[in-house]
N, C-alpha and C positions, 0 to 999 in steps of 0.2 A: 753213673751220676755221682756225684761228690758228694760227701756225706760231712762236709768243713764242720756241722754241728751237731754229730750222733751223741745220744746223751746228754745234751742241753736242754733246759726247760726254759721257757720266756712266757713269761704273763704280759698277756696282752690289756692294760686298763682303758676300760668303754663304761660309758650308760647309754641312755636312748639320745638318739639322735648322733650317735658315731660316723665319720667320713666313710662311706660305705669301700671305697676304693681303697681309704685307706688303713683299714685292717686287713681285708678281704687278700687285696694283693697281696702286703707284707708276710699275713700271715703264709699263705702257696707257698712264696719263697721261703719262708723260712722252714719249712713243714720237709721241703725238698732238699735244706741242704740237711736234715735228717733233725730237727728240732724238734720238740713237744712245746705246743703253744697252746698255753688254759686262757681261756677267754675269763676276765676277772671284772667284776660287777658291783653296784651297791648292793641289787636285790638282784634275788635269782632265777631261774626261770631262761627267757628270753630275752634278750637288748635286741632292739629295732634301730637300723641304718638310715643315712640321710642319702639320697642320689639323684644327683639332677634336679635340685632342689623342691623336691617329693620325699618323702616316707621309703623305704628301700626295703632291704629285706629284713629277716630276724636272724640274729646270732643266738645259738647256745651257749649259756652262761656254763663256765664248768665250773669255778667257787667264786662264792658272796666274798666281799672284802674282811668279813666279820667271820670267816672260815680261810683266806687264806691267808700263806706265812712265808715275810720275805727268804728265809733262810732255802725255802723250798725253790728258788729261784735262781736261775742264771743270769738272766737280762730283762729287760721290756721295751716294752712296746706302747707307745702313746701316740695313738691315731687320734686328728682332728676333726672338725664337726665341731660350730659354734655353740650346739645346745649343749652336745657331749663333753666339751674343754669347759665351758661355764659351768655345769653341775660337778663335774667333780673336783673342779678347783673351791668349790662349796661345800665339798662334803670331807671332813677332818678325818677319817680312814682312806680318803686317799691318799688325801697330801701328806700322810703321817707314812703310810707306804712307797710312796714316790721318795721321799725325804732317807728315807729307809736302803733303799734301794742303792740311792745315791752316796752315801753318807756309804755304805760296805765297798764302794771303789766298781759295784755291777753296772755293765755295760746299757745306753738308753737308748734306745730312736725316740724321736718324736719327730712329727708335722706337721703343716701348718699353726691352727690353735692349739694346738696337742700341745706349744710351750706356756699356754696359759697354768697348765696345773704348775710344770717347774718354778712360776716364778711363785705360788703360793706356798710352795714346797721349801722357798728359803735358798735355791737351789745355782741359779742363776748367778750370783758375783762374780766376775772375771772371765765368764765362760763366753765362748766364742759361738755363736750362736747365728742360724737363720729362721725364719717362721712366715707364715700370712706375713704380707708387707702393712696390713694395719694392728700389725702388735710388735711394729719397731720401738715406738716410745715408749710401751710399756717395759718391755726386756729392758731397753737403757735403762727406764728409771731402774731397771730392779738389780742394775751394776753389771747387764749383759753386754758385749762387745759385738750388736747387729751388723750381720752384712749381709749384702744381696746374691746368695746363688745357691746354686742345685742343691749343694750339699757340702756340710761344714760338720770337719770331725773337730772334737777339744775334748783332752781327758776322756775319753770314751763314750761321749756323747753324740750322738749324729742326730743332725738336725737338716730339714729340708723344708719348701717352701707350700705347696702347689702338689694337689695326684701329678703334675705332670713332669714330677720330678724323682717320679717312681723308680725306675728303671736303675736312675742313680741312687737312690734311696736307699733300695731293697742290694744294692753292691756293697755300699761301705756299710750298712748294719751288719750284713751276715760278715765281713771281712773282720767287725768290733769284737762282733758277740761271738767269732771265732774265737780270738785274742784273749778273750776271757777280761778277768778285773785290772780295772786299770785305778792303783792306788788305794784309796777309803781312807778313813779318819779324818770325815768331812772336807774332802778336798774340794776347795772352791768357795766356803761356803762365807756367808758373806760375815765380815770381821763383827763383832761385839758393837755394841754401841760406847758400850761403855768404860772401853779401850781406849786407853793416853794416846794422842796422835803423837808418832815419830818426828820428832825434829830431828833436820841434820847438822 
């Protein structure tokens, strides 16, 4: 078995109501091509899944967000689940983490809702991006370049739509999060306000 990521660490960011397929899967794969994946949380304990539009299972949390530390990171993970994408795009140690993350040039998945956190994250300008087909106009407003399919790599970002876009998903993450960082010092991120516009 391939081991594309012995020695990598990837924080997986979840609260309750997380896309249960989609941690679940990614994390398998990623576990197989030889990763270490911490399940990262507001509060600790257990996070509960959403599946089939029911209650699903519980995750073990392995550090609170207020115990862990981007540096200790290789890559992430941002599984969607509308109650999970809406709370922690609410909760200012994620997005201060996710922002974090990004901003060091570390490799992301996300899917579906899972790009609600980047866009509170600051994260999104110019980046090429897919998600749930009803967070197309948000991403645009937040300066993302939406488009429709399985999976769309930019700067080391992979983004995907739908679980049923797993299979491709769970390919180009571990192929990113192989590759390691792609850039940092806030690549992408969206220009100043308060920046002269360029005439030519």
């Amino acid at each position: 078995m391939a081991q594309e990521l012995a020695g990598r660490r990837v924080a997986a960011l979840v609260t309750h109501g997380f896309e249960q397929s989609e941690l679940l899967g990614p994390k398998r794969a990623l576990e197989e091509a030889g990763a270490t994946v911490d399940i990262i949380a507001p509060e600790g304990g257990t996070v509960r899944g959403w599946k089939n539009h029911e209650w699903g299972d519980w995750a073990t949390v392995t550090q609170t967000l207020d115990d862990a530390e981007v540096t200790d990171y290789d890559a992430m993970l941002l599984p969607g689940g509308v109650m999970n994408s809406d709370a922690l795009r609410m909760d200012p140690r994620a997005v201060a983490f996710v922002r974090q993350m990004f901003d060091d040039g570390k490799p992301i998945a996300v899917i579906c809702h899972g790009a609600w956190t980047l866009i509170d994250a600051g994260v999104t300008y110019g980046l090429r991006l897919t998600s749930w087909p009803s967070l197309k106009r948000d991403l645009s407003n937040a300066g993302a370049d939406w488009v429709d399919a399985e999976v769309v790599v930019d700067r080391g970002v992979v983004s995907s739509r739908r679980p049923a876009d797993l299979p491709a998903f769970n390919r180009k993450m571990i192929e990113e999060f192989a590759e390691g960082r792609h850039g940092g010092d806030g690549r992408g991120r969206q220009p100043s306000k308060t920046s002269a516009p360029h005439v030519a």
